[in-house]
C-alpha positions as protocol buffer text, in pm:
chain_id: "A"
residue {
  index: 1
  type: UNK
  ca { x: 0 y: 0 z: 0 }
}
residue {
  index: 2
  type: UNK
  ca { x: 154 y: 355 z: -75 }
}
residue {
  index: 3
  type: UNK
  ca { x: 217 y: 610 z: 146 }
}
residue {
  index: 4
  type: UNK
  ca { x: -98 y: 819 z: -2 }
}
residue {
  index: 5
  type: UNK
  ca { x: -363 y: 474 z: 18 }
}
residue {
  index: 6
  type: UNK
  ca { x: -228 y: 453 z: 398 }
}
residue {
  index: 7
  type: UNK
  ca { x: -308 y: 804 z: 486 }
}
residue {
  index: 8
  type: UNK
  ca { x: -664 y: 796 z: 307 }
}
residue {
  index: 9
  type: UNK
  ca { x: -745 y: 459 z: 469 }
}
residue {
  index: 10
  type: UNK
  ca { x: -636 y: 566 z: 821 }
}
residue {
  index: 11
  type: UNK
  ca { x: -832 y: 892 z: 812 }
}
residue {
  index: 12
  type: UNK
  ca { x: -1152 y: 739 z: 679 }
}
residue {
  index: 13
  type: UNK
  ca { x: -1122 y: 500 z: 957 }
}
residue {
  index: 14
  type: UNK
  ca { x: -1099 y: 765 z: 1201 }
}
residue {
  index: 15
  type: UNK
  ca { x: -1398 y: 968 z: 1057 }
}
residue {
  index: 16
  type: UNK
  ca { x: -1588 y: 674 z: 1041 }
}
residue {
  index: 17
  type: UNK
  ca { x: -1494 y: 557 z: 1400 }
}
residue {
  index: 18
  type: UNK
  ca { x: -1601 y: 945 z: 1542 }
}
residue {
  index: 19
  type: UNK
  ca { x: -1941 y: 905 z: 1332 }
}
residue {
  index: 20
  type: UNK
  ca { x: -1934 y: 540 z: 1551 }
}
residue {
  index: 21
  type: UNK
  ca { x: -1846 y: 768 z: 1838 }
}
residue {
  index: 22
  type: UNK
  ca { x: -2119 y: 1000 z: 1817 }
}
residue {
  index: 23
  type: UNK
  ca { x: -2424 y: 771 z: 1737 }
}
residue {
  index: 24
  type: UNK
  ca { x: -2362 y: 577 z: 2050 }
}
residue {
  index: 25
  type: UNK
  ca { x: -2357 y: 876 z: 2242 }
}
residue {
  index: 26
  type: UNK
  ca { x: -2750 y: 936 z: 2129 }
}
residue {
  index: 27
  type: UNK
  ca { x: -2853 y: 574 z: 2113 }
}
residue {
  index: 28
  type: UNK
  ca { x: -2827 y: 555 z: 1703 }
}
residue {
  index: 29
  type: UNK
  ca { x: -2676 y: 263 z: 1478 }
}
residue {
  index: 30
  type: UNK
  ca { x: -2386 y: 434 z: 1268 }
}
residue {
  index: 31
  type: UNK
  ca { x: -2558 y: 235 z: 975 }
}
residue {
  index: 32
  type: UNK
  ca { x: -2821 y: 513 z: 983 }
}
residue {
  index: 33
  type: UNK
  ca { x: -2539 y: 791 z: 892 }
}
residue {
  index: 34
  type: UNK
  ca { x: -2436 y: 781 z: 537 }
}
residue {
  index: 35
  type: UNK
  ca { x: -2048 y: 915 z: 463 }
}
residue {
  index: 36
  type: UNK
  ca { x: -2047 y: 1161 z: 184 }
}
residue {
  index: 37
  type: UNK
  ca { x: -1623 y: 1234 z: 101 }
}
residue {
  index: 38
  type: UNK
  ca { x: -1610 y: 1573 z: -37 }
}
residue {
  index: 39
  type: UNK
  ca { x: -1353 y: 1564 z: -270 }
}
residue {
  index: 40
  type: UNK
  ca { x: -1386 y: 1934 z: -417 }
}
residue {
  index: 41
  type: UNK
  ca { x: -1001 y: 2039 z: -319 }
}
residue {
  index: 42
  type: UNK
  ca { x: -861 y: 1676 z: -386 }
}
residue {
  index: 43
  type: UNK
  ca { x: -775 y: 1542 z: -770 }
}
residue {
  index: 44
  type: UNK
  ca { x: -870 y: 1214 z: -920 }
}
residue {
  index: 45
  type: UNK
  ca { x: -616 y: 1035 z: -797 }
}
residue {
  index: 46
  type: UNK
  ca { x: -694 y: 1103 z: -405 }
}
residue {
  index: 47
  type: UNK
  ca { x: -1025 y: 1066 z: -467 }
}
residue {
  index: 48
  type: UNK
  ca { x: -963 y: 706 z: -593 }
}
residue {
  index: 49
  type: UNK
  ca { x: -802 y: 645 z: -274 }
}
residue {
  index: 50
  type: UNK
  ca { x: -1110 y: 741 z: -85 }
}
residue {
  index: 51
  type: UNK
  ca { x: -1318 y: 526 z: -285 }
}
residue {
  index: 52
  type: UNK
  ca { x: -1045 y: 210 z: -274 }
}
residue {
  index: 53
  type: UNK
  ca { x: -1074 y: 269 z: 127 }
}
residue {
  index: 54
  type: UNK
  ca { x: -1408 y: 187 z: 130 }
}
residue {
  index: 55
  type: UNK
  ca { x: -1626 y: 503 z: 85 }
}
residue {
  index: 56
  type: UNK
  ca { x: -1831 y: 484 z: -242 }
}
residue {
  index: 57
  type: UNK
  ca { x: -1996 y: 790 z: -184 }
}
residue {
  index: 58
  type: UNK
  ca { x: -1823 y: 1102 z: -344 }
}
residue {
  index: 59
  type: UNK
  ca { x: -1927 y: 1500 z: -304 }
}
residue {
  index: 60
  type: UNK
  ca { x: -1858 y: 1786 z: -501 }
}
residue {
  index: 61
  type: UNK
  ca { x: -1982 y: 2158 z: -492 }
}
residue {
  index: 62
  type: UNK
  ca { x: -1908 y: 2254 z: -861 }
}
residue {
  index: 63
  type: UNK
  ca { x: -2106 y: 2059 z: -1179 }
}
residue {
  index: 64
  type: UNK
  ca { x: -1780 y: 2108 z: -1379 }
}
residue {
  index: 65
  type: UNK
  ca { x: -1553 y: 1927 z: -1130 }
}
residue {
  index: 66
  type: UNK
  ca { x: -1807 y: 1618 z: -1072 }
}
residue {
  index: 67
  type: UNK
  ca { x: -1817 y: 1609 z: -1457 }
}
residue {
  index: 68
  type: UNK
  ca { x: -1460 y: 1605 z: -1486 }
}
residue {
  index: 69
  type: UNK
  ca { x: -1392 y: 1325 z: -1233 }
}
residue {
  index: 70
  type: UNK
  ca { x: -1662 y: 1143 z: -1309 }
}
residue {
  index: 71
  type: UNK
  ca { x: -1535 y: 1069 z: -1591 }
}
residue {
  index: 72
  type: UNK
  ca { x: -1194 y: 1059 z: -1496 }
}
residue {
  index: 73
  type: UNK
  ca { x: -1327 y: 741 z: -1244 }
}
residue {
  index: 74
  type: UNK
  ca { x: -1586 y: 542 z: -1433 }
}
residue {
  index: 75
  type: UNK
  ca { x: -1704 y: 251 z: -1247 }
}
residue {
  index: 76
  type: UNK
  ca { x: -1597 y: 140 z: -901 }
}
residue {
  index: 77
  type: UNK
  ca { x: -2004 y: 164 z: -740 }
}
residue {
  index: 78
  type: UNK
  ca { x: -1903 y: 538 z: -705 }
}
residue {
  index: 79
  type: UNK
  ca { x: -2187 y: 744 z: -579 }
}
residue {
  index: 80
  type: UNK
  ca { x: -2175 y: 1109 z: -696 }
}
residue {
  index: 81
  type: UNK
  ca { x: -2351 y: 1394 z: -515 }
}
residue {
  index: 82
  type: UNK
  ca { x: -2373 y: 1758 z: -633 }
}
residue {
  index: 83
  type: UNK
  ca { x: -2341 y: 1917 z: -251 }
}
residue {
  index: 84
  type: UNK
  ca { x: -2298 y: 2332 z: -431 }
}
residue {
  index: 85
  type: UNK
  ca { x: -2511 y: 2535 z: -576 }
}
residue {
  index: 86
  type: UNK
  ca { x: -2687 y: 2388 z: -924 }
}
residue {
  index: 87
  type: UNK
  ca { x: -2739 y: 2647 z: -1206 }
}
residue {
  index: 88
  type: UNK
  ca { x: -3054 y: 2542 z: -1465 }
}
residue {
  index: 89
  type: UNK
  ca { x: -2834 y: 2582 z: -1770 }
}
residue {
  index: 90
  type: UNK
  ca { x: -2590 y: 2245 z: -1619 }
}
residue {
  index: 91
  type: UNK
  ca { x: -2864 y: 2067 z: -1476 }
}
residue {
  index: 92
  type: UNK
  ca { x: -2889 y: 1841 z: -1777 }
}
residue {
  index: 93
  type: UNK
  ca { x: -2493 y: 1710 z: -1794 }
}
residue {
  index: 94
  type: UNK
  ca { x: -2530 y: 1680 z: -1392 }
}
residue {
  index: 95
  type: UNK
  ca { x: -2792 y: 1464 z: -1355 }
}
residue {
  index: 96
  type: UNK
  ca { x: -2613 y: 1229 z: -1580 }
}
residue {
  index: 97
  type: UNK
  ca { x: -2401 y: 1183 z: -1338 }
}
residue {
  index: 98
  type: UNK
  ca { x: -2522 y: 1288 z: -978 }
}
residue {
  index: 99
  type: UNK
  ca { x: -2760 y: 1028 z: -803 }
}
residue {
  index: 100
  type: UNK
  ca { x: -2829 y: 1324 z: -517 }
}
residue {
  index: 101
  type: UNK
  ca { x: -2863 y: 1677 z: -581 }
}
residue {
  index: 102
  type: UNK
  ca { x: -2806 y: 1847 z: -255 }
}
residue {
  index: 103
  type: UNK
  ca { x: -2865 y: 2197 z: -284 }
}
residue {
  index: 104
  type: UNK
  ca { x: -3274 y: 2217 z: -490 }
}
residue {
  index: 105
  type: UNK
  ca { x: -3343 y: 2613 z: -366 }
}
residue {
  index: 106
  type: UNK
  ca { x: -3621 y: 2705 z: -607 }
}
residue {
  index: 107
  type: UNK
  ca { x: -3910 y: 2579 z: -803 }
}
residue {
  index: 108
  type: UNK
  ca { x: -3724 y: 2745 z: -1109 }
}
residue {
  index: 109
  type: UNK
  ca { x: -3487 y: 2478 z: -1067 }
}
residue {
  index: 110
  type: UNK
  ca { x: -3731 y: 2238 z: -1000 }
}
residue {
  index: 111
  type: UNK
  ca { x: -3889 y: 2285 z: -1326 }
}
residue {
  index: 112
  type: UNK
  ca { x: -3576 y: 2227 z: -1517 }
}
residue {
  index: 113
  type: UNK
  ca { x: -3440 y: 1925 z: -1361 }
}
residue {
  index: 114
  type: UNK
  ca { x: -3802 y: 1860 z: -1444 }
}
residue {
  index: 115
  type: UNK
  ca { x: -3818 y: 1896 z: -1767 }
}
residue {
  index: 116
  type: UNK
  ca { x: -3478 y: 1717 z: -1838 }
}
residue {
  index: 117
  type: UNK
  ca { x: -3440 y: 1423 z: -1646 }
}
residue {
  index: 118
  type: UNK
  ca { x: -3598 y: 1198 z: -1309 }
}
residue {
  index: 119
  type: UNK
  ca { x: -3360 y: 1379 z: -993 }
}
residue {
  index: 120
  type: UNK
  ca { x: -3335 y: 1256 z: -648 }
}
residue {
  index: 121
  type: UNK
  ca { x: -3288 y: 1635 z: -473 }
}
residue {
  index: 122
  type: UNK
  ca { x: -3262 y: 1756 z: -115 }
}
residue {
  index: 123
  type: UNK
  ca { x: -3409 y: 2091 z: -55 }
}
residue {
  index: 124
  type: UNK
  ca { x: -3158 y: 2342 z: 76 }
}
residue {
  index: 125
  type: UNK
  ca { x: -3218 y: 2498 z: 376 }
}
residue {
  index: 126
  type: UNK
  ca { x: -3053 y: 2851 z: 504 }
}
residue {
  index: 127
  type: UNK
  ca { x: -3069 y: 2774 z: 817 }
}
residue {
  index: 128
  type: UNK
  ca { x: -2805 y: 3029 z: 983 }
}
residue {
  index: 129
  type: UNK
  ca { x: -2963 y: 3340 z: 786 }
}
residue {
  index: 130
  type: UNK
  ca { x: -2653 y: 3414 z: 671 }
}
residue {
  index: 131
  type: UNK
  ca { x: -2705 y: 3619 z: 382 }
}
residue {
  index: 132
  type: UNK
  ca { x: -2351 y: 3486 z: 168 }
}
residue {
  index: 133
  type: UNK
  ca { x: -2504 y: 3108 z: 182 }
}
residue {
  index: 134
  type: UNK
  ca { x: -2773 y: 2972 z: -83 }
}
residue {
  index: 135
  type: UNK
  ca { x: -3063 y: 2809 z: 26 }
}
residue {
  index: 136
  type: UNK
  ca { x: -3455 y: 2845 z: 109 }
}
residue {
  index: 137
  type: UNK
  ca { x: -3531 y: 3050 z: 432 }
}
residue {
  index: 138
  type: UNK
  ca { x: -3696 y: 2764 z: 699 }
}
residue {
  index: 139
  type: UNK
  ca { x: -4043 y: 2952 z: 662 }
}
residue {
  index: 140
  type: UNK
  ca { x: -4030 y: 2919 z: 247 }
}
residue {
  index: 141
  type: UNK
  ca { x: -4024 y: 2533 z: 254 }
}
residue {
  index: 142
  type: UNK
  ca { x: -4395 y: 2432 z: 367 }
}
residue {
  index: 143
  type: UNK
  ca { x: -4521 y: 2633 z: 42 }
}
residue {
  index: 144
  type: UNK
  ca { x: -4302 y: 2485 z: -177 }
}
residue {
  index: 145
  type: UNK
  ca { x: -4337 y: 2098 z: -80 }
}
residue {
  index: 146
  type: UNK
  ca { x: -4674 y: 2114 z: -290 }
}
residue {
  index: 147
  type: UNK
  ca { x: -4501 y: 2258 z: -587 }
}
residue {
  index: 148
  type: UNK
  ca { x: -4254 y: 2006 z: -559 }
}
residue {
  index: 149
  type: UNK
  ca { x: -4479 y: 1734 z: -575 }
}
residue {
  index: 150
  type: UNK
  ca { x: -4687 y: 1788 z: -844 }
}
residue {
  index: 151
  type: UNK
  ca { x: -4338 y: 1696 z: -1071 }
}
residue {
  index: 152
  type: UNK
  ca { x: -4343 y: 1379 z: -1105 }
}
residue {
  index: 153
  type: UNK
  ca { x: -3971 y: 1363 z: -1184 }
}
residue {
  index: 154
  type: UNK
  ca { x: -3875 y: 1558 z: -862 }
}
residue {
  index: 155
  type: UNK
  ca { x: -3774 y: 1326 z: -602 }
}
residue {
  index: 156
  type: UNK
  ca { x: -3759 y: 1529 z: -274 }
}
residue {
  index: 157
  type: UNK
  ca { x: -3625 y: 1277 z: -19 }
}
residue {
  index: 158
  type: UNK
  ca { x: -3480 y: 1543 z: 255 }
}
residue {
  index: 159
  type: UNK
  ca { x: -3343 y: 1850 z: 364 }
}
residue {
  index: 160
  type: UNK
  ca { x: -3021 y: 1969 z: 366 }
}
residue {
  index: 161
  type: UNK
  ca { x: -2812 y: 2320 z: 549 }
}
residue {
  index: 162
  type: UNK
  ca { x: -2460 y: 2428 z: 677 }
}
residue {
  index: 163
  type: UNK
  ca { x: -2420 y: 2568 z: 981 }
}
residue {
  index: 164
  type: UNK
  ca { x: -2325 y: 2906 z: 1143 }
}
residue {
  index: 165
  type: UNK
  ca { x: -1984 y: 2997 z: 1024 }
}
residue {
  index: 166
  type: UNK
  ca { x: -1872 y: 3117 z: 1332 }
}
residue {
  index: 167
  type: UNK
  ca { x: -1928 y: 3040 z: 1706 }
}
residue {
  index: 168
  type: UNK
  ca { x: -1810 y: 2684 z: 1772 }
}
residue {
  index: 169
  type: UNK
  ca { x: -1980 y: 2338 z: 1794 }
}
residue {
  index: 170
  type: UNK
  ca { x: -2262 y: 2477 z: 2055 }
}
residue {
  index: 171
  type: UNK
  ca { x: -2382 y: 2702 z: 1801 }
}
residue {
  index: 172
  type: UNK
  ca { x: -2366 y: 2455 z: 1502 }
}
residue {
  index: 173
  type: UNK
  ca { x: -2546 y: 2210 z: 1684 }
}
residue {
  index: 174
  type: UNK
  ca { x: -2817 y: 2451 z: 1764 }
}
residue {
  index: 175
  type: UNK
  ca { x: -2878 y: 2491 z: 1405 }
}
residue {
  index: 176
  type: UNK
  ca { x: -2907 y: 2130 z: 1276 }
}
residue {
  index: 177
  type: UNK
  ca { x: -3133 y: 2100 z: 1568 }
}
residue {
  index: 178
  type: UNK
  ca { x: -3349 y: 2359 z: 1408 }
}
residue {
  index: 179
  type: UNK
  ca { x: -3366 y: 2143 z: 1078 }
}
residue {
  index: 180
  type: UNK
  ca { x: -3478 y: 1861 z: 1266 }
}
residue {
  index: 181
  type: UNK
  ca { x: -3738 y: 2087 z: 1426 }
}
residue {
  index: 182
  type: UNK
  ca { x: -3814 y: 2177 z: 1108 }
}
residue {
  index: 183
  type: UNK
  ca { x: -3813 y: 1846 z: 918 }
}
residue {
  index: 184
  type: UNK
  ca { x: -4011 y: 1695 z: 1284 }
}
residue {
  index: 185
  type: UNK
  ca { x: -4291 y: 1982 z: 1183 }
}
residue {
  index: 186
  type: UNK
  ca { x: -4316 y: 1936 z: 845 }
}
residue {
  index: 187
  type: UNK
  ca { x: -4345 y: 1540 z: 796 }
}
residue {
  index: 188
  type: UNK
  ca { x: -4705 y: 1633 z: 990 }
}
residue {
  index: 189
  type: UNK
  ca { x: -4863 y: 1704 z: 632 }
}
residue {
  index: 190
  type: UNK
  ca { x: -4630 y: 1598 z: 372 }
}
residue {
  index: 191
  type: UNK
  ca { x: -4761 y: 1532 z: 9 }
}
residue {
  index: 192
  type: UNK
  ca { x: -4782 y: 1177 z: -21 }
}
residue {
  index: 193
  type: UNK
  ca { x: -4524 y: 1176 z: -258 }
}
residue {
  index: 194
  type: UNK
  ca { x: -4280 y: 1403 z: -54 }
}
residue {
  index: 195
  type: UNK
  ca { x: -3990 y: 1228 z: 192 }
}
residue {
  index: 196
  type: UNK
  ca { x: -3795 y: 1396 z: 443 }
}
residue {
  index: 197
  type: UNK
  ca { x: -3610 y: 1063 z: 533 }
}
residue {
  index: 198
  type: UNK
  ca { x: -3265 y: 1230 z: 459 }
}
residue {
  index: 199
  type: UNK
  ca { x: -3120 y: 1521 z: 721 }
}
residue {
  index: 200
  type: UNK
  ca { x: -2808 y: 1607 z: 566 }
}
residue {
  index: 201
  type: UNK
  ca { x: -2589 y: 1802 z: 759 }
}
residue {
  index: 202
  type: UNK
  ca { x: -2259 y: 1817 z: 900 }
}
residue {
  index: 203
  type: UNK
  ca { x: -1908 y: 1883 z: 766 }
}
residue {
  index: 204
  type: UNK
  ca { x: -1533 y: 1806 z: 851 }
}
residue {
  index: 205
  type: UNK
  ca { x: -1574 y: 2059 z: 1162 }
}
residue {
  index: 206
  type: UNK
  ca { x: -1902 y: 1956 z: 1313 }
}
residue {
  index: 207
  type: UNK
  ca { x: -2014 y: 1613 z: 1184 }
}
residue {
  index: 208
  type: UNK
  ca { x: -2023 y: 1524 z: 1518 }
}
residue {
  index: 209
  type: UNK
  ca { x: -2282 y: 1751 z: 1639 }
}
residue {
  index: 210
  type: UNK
  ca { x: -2462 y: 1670 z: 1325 }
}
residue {
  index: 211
  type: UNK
  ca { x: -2519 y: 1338 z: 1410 }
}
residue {
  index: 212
  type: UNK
  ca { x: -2616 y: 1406 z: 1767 }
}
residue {
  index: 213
  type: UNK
  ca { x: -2934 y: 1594 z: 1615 }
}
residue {
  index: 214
  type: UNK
  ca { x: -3023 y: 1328 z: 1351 }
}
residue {
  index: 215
  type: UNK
  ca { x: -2805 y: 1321 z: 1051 }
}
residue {
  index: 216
  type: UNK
  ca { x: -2818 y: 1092 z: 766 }
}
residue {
  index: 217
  type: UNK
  ca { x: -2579 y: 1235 z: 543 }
}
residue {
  index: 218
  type: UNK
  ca { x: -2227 y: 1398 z: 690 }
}
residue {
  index: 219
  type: UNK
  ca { x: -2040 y: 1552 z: 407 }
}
residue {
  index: 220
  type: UNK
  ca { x: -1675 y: 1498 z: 553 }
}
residue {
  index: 221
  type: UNK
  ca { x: -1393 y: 1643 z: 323 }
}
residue {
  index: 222
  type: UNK
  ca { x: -1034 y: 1819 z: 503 }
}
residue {
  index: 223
  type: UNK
  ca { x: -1063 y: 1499 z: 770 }
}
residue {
  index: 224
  type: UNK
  ca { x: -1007 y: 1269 z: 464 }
}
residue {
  index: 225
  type: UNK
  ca { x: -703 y: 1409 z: 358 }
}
residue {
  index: 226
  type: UNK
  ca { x: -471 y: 1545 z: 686 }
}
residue {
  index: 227
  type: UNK
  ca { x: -141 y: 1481 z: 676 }
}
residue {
  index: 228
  type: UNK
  ca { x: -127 y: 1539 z: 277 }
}
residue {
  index: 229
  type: UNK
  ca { x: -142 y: 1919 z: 239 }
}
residue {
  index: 230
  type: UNK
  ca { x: -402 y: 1879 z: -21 }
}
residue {
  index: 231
  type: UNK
  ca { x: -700 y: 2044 z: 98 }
}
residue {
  index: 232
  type: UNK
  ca { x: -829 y: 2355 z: 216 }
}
residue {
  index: 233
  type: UNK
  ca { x: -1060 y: 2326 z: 592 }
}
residue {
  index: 234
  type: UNK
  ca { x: -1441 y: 2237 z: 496 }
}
């Protein structure tokens, strides 16, 4: 095994053993928490090492760069997910490729993954406020879960949001606790086609408190690669 495979392998491990960690710690089976490697600052070649560790499931925020390694890394079971921001004009060459969008925001986006393809999507929650990250506002979702499921194509199996940039783990675990909240009021008179199964939340710095409040889907990407200088903290 090469230096690089070692590194990869040891830090999955880790992540996977702190996800372990955490689910004890609020009587949940890690099973129920789904590892999403965001490989966004990371070339093919590292993210082949993720996936020859053992994680299948593979993240990136820009269309152009899950294009690009996607097809740099056919086959393998990989699992891509589009966790950034989706404009309608690449929503056709994305959904190719992408078995979760992430980051649905509008029914104008709706309508054109509609009218180009079937789309698993998570709607994209703002739940901090803060005015520099996409996403609905928690009050905008209720109104738009009808919308959603009159499209038959339109998927919506969950929500998803990033937390406050600044003020520690206490304040980021606040917020994902307000998605549950959310998600916990909502299911009370969901469409019948409508899921909110899928709570994704939590990144490299605060996966843990994501799982405390009920995460399905951590999006883990600087903890995969320490010791390698080859990402930037996400």
């Amino acid at each position: 095994m090469t230096d690089l495979a070692q590194i990869v392998g040891d830090n999955l491990a880790r992540v996977r053993e702190r996800i372990a960690n955490a689910a004890a710690r609020c009587g949940r089976s890690p099973d129920e928490i789904r590892l999403v490697a965001v490989t966004k600052y990371v070339d093919a070649a590292l993210a082949q090492a993720v996936v020859a560790a053992g994680c299948h499931d593979l993240g990136e925020s820009r269309p152009q760069e899950l294009w690009s390694k996607a097809a740099a890394m056919p086959g393998d079971g990989i699992r891509w997910h589009l966790i950034g921001h989706l404009q309608r004009n690449k929503v056709r060459r994305t959904l190719q490729v992408a078995g979760l969008i992430h980051s649905l925001d509008s029914l104008r986006l709706a309508e054109a993954i509609q009218a180009d393809a079937a789309a698993n999507v998570l709607l994209e929650v703002n739940i901090s406020g803060d005015e520099s990250k996409q996403g609905l506002a928690p009050d905008e979702v209720a109104s738009l879960l009808p919308q959603l499921a009159e499209l038959d194509r339109i998927q919506v199996r969950g929500l998803m949001t990033m937390s406050h940039r600044e003020g520690g783990l206490d304040v980021a675990q606040a917020d994902f606790a307000r998605l549950r909240e959310l998600r916990d009021r909502l299911v009370c008179e969901l469409p019948p086609s409508v899921s909110l199964d899928e709570l994704s939340m939590g990144m490299s710095d605060d996966f843990e408190a994501a799982v405390l409040e009920g995460s399905t889907i951590v999006r883990v990407g600087s903890a995969l690669f320490e010791g390698l200088d080859a990402t930037s903290s996400h």
